[in-house]
DSSP file (Angstrom, degrees, kcal/mol; ACC not computed):
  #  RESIDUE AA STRUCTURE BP1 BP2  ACC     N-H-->O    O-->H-N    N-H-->O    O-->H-N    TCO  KAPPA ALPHA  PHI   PSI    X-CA   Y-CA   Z-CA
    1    1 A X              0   0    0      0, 0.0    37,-1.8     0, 0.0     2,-0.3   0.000 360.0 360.0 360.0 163.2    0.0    0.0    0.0
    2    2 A X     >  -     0   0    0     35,-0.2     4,-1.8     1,-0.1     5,-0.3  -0.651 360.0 -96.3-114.0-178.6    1.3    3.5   -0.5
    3    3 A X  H >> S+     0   0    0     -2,-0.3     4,-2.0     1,-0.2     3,-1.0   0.824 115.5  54.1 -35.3 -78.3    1.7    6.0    1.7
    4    4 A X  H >> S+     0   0    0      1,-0.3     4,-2.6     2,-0.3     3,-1.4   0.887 114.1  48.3  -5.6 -79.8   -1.4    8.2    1.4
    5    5 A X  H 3> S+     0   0    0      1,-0.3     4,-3.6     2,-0.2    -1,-0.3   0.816 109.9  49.1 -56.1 -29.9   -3.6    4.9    1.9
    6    6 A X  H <X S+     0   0    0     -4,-1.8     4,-0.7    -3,-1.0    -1,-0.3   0.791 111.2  50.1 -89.8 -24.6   -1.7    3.7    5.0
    7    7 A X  H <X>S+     0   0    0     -4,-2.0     5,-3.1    -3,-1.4     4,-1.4   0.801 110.6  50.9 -67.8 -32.9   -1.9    7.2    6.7
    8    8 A X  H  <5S+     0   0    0     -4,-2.6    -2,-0.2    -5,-0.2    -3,-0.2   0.729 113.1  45.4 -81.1 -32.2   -5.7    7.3    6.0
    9    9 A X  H  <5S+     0   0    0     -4,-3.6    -1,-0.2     1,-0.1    -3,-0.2   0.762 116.8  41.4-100.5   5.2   -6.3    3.7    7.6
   10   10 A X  H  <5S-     0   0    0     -4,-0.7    -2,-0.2    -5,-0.1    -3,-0.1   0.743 109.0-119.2-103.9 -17.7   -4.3    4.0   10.6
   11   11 A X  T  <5S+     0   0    0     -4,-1.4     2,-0.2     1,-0.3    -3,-0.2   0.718  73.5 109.0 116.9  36.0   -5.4    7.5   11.3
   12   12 A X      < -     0   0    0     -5,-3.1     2,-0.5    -6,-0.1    -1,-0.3  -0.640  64.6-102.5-128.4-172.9   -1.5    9.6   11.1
   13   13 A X     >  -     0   0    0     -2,-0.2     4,-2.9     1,-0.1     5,-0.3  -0.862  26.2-104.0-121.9 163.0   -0.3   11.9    8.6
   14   14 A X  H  > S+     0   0    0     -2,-0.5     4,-0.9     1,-0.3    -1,-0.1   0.791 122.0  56.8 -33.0 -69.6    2.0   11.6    5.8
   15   15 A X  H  > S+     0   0    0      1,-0.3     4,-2.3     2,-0.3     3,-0.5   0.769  96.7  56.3 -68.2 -68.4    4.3   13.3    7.8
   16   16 A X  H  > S+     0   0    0      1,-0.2     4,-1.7    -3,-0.2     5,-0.3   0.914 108.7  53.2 -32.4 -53.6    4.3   11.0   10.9
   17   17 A X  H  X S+     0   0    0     -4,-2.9     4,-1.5     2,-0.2    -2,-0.3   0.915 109.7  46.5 -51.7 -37.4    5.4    7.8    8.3
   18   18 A X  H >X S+     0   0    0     -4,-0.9     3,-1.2    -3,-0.5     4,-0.8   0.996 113.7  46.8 -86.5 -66.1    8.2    9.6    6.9
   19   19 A X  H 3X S+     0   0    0     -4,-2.3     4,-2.1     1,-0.3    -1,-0.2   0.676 108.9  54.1 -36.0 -38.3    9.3   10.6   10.3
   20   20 A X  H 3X>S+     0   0    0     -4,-1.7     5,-2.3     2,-0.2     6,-0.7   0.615 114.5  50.5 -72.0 -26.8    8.8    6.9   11.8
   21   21 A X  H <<5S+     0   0    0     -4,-1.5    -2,-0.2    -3,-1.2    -1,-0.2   0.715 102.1  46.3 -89.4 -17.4   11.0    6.1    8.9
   22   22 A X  H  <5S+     0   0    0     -4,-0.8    -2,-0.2    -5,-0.2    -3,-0.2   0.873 112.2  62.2 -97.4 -22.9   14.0    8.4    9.0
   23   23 A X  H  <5S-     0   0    0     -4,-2.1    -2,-0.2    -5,-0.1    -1,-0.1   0.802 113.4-124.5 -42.6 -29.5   13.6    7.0   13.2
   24   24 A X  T  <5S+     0   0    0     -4,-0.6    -3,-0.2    -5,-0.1    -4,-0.1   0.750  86.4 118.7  87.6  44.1   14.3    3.5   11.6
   25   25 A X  S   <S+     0   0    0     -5,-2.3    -4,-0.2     1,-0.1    -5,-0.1   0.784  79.0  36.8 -99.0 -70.4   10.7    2.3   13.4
   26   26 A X        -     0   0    0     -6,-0.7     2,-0.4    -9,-0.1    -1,-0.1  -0.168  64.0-161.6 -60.7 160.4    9.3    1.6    9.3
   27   27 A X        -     0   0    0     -3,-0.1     2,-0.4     2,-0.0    -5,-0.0  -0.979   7.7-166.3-141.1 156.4   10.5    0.6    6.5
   28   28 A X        -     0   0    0     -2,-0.4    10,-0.2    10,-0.1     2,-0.2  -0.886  20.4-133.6 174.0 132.2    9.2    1.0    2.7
   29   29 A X        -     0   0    0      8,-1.5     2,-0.3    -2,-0.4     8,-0.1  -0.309  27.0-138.4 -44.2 138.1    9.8   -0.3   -0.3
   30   30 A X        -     0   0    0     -2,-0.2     6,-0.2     6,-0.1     7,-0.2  -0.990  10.2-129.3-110.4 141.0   10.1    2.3   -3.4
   31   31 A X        -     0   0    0      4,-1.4     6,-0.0     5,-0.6     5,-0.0  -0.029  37.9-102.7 -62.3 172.7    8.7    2.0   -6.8
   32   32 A X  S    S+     0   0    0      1,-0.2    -1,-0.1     2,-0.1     0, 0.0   0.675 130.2  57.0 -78.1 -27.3   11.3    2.6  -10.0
   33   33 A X  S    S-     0   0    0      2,-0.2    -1,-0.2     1,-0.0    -3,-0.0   0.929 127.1-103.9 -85.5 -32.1    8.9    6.2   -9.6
   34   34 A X  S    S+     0   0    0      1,-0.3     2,-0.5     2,-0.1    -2,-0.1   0.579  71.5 140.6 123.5   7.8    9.9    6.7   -6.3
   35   35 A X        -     0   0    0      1,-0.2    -4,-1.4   -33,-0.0    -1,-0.3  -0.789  49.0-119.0 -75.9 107.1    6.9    5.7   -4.1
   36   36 A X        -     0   0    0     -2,-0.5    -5,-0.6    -6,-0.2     2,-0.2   0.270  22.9-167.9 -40.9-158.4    6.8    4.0   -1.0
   37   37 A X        -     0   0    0     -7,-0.2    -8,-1.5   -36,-0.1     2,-0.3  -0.394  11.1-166.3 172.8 125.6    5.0    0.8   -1.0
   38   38 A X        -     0   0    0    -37,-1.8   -10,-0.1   -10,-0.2     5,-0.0  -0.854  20.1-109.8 -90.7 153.7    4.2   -0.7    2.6
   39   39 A X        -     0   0    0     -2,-0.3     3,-0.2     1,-0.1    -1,-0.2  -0.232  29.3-113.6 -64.7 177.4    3.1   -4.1    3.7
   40   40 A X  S >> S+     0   0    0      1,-0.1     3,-1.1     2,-0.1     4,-0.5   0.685 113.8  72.6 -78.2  -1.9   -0.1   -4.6    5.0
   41   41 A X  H >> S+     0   0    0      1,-0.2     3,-0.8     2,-0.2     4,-0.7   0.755  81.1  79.8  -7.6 -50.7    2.0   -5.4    8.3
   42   42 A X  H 3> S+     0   0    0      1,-0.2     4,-1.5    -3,-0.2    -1,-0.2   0.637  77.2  59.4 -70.6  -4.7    2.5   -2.1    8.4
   43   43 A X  H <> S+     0   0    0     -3,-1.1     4,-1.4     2,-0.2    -1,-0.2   0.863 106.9  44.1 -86.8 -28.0   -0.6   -0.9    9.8
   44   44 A X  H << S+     0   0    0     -3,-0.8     4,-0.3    -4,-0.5    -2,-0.2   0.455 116.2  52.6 -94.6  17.0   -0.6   -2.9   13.1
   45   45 A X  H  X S+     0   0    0     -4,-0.7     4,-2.9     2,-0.2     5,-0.2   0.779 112.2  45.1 -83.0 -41.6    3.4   -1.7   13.4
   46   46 A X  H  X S+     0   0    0     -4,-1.5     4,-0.6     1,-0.3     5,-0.2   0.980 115.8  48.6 -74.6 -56.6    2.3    2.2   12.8
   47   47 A X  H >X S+     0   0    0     -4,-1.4     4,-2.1     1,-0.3     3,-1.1   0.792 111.4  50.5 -87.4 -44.7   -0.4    1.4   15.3
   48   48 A X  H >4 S+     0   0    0     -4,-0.3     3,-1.1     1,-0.3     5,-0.5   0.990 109.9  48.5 -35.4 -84.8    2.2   -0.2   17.7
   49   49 A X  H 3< S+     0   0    0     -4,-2.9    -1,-0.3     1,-0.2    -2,-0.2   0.779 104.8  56.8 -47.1 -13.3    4.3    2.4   17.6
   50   50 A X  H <X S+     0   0    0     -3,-1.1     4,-2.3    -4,-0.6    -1,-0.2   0.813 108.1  49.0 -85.7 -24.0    1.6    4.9   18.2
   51   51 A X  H XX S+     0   0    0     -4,-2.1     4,-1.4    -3,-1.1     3,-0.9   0.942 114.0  44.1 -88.8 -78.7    0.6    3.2   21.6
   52   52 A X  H 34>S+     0   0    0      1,-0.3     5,-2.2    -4,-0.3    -1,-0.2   0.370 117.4  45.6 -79.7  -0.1    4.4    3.0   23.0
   53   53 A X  H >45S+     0   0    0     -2,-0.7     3,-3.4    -5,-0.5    -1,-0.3   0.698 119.1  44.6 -99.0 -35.3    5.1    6.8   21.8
   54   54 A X  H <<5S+     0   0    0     -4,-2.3    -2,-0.2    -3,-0.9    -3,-0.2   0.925 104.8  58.5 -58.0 -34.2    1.5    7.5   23.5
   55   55 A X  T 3<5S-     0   0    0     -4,-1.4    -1,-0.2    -5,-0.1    -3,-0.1   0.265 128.4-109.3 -74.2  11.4    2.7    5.3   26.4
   56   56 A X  T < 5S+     0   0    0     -3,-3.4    -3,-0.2    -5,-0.3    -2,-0.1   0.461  71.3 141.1  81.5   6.3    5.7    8.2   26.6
   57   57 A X      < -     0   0    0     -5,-2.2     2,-0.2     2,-0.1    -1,-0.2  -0.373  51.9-127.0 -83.4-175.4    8.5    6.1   25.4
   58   58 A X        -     0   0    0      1,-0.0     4,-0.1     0, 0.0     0, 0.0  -0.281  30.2-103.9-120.0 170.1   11.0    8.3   22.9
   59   59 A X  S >> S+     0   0    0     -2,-0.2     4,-3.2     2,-0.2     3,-0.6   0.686 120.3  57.8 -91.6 -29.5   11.8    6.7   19.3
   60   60 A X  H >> S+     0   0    0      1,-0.2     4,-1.9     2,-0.2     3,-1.0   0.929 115.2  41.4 -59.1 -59.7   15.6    5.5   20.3
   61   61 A X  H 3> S+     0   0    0      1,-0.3     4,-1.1     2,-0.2    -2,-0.2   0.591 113.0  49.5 -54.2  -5.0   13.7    3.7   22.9
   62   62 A X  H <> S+     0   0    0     -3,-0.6     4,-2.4     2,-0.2    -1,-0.3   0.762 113.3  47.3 -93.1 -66.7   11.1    2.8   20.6
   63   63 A X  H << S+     0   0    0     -4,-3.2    -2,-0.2    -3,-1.0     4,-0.2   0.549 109.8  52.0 -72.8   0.0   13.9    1.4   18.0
   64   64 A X  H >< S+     0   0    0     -4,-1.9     3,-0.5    -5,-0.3     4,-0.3   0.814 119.8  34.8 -99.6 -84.9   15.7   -0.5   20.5
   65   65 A X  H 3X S+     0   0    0     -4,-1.1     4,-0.7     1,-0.2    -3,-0.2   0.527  94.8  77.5 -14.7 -43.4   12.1   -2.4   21.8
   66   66 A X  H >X S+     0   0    0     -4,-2.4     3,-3.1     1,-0.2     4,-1.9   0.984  83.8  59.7 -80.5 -41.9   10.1   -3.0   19.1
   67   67 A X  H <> S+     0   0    0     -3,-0.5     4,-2.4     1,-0.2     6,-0.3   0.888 113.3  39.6 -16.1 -62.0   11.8   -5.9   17.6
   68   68 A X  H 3> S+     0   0    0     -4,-0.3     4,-0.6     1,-0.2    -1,-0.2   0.484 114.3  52.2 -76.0   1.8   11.2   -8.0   20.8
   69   69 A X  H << S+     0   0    0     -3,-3.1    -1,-0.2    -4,-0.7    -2,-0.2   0.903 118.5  39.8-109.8 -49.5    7.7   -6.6   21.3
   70   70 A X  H  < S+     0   0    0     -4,-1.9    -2,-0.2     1,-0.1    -3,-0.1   0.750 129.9  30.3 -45.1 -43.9    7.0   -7.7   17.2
   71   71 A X  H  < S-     0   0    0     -4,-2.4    -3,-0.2    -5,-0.4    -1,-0.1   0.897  93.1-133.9 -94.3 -66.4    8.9  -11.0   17.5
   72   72 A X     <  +     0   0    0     -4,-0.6     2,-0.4     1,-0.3    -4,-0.1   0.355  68.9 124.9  96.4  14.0    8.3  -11.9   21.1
   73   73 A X        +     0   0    0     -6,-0.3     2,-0.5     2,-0.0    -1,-0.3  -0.872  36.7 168.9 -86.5 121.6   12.4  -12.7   21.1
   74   74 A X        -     0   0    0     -2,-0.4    -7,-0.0    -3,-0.1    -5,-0.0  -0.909  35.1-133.0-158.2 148.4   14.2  -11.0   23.6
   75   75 A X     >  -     0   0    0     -2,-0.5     4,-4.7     1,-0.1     5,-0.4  -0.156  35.8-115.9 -46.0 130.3   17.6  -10.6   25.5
   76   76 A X  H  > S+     0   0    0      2,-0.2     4,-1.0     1,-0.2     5,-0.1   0.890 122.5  61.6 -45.8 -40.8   17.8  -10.3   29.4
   77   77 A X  H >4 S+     0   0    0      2,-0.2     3,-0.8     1,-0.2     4,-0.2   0.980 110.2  34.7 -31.7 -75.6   19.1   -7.1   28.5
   78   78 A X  H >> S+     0   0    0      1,-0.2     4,-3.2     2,-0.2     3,-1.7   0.866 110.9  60.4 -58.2 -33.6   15.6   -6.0   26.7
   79   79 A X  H 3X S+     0   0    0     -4,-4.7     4,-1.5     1,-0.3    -1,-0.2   0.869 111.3  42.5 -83.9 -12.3   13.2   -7.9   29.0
   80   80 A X  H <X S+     0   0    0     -4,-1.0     4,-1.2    -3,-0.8    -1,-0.3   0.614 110.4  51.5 -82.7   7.9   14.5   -5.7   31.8
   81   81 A X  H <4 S+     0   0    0     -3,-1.7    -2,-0.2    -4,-0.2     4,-0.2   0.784 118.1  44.9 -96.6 -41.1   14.5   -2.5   29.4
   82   82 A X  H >X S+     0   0    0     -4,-3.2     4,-1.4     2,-0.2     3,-0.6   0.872 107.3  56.8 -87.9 -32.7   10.5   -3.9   28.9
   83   83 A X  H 3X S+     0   0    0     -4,-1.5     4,-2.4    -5,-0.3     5,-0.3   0.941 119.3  33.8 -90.2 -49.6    9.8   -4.6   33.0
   84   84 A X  H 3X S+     0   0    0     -4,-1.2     4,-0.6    -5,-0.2     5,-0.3   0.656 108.9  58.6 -92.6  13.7   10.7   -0.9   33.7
   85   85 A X  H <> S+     0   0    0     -3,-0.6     4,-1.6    -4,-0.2    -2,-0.2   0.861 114.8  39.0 -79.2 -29.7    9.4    0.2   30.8
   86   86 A X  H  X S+     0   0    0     -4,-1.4     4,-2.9     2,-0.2    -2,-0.2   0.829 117.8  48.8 -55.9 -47.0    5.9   -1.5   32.4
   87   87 A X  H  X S+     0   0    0     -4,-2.4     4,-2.3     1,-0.2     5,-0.2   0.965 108.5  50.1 -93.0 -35.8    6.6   -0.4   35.9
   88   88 A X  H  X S+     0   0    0     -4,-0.6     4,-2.7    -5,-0.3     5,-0.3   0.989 116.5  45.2 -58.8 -60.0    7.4    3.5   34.7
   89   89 A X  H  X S+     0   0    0     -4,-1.6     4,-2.6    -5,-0.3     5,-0.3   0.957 115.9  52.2 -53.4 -48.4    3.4    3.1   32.5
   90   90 A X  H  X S+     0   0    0     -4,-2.9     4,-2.3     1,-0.2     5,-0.5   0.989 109.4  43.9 -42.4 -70.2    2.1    1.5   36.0
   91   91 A X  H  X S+     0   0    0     -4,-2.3     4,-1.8     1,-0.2    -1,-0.2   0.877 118.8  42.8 -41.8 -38.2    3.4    4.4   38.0
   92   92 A X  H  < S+     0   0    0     -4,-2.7    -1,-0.2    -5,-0.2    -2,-0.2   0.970 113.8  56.1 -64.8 -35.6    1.9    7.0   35.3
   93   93 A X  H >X S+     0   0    0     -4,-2.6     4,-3.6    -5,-0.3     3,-3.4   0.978 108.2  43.2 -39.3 -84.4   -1.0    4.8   35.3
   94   94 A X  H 3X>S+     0   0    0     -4,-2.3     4,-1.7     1,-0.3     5,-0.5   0.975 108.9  60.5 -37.5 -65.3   -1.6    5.1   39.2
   95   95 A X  H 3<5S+     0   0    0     -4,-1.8    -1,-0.3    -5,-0.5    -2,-0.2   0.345 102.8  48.6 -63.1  22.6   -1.0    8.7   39.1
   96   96 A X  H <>5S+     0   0    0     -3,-3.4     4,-1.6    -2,-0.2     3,-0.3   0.447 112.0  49.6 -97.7 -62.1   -3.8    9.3   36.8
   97   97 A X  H >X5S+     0   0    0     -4,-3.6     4,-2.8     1,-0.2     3,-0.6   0.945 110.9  46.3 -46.1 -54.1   -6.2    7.2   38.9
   98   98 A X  H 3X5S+     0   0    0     -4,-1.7     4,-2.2     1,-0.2    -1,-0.2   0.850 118.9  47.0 -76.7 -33.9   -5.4    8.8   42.1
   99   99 A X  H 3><S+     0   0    0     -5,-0.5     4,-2.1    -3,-0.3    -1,-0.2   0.822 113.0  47.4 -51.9 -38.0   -5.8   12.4   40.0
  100  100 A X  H <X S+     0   0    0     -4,-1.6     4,-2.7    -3,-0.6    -2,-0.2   0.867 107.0  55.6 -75.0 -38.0   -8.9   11.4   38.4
  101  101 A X  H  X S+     0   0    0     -4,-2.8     4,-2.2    -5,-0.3     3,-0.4   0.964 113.9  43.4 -81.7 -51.1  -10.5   10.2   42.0
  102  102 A X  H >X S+     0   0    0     -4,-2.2     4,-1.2     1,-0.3     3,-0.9   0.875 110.9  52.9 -77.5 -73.1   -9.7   14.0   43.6
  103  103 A X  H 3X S+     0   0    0     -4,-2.1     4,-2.0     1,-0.2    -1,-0.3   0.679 109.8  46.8 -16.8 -47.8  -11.0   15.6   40.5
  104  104 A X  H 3X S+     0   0    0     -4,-2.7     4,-3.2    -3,-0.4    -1,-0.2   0.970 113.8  53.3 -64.3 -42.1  -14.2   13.4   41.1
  105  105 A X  H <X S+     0   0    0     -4,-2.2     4,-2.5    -3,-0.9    -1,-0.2   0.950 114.7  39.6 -33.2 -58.2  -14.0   14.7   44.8
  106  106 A X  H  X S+     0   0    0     -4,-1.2     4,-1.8    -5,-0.3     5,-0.3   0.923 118.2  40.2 -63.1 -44.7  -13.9   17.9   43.8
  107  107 A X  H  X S+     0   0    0     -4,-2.0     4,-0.8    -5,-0.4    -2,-0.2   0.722 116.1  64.6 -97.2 -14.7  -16.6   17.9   40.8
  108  108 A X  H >X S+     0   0    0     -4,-3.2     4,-2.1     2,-0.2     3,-1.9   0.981 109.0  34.9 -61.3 -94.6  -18.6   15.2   43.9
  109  109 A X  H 3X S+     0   0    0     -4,-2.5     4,-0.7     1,-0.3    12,-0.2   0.629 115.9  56.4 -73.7 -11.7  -19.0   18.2   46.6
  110  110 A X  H 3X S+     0   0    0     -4,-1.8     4,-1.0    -5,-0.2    -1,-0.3   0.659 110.3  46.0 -84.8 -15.3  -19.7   21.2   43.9
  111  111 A X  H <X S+     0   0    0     -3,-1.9     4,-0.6    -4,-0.8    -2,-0.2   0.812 112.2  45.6 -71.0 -34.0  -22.4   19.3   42.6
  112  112 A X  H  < S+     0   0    0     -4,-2.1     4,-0.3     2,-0.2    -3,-0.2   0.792 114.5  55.8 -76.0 -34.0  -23.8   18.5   46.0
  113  113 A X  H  X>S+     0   0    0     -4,-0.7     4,-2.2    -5,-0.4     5,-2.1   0.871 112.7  42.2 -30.2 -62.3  -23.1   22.4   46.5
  114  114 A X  H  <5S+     0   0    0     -4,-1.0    -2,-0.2     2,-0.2    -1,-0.1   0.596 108.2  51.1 -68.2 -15.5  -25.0   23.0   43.8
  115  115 A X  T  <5S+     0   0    0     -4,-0.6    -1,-0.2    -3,-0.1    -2,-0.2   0.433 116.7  50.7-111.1 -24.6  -27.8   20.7   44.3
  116  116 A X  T  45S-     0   0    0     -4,-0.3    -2,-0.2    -5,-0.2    -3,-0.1   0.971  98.8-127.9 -85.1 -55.6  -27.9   22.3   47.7
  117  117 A X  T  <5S+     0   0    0     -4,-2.2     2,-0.3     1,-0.3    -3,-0.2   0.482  74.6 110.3 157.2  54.9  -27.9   25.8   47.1
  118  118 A X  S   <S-     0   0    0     -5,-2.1    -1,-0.3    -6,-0.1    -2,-0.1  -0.796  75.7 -71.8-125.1 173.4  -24.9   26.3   49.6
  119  119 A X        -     0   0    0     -2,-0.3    -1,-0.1     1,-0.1     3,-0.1  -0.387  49.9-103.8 -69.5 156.4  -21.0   27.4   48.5
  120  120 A X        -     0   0    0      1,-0.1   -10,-0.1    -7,-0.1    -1,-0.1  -0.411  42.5-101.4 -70.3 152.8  -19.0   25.3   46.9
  121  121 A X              0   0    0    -12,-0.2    -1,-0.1   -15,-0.1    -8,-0.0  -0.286 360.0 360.0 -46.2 145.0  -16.4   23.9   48.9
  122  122 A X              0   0    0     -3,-0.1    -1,-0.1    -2,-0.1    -2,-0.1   0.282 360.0 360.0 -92.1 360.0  -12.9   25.2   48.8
């Protein structure tokens, strides 16, 4: 598939692919015209790679990982590189629950404020 199409069914831009390629995370084929060509592979790679940059990692860390996360082969080296790369996404993880539960606190006793006619809480 070429470029165009493969940006439109994973949901990136043109721009992202080309970038994910000069990172060395894709790879493309070129026509004798000069036109990528991807696999269809490449759409649950782009999609990979969107969940581990969304999950905060950086693209070296990104090109170092994704082999063993595609493959399921990996070095003692990497599976410890992958166990804190897990315990760092737990930790963001938690600290999003614990944010979201005082936000509810908060949006909890101004609605009960509100429902009351008294002030909101501070």
């Amino acid at each position: 598939m070429r470029i165009g199409e493969l940006a439109a069914s994973v949901g990136v831009s043109v721009r992202a692919l080309r970038y994910y390629e000069e990172q060395n995370l894709l790879a493309s084929v070129r026509s004798p015209s000069g036109q990528r060509h991807y696999p269809d592979s490449a759409v649950d790679r782009v999609r990979m790679i969107q969940q581990l940059y969304a999950a905060g990692l950086a693209s070296k860390a990104i090109v170092e990982l994704l082999p063993c996360v595609v493959t399921g082969e990996v070095t003692p080296e990497l599976l410890d590189r992958l166990e804190a790369e897990r315990d760092r996404i737990d930790k963001q993880i938690s600290d999003l629950v614990n944010t979201r539960d005082r936000l509810d606190g908060v949006i909890n006793a101004a609605t009960s404020a509100r429902n009351t006619g008294r002030p909101c809480p501070q």
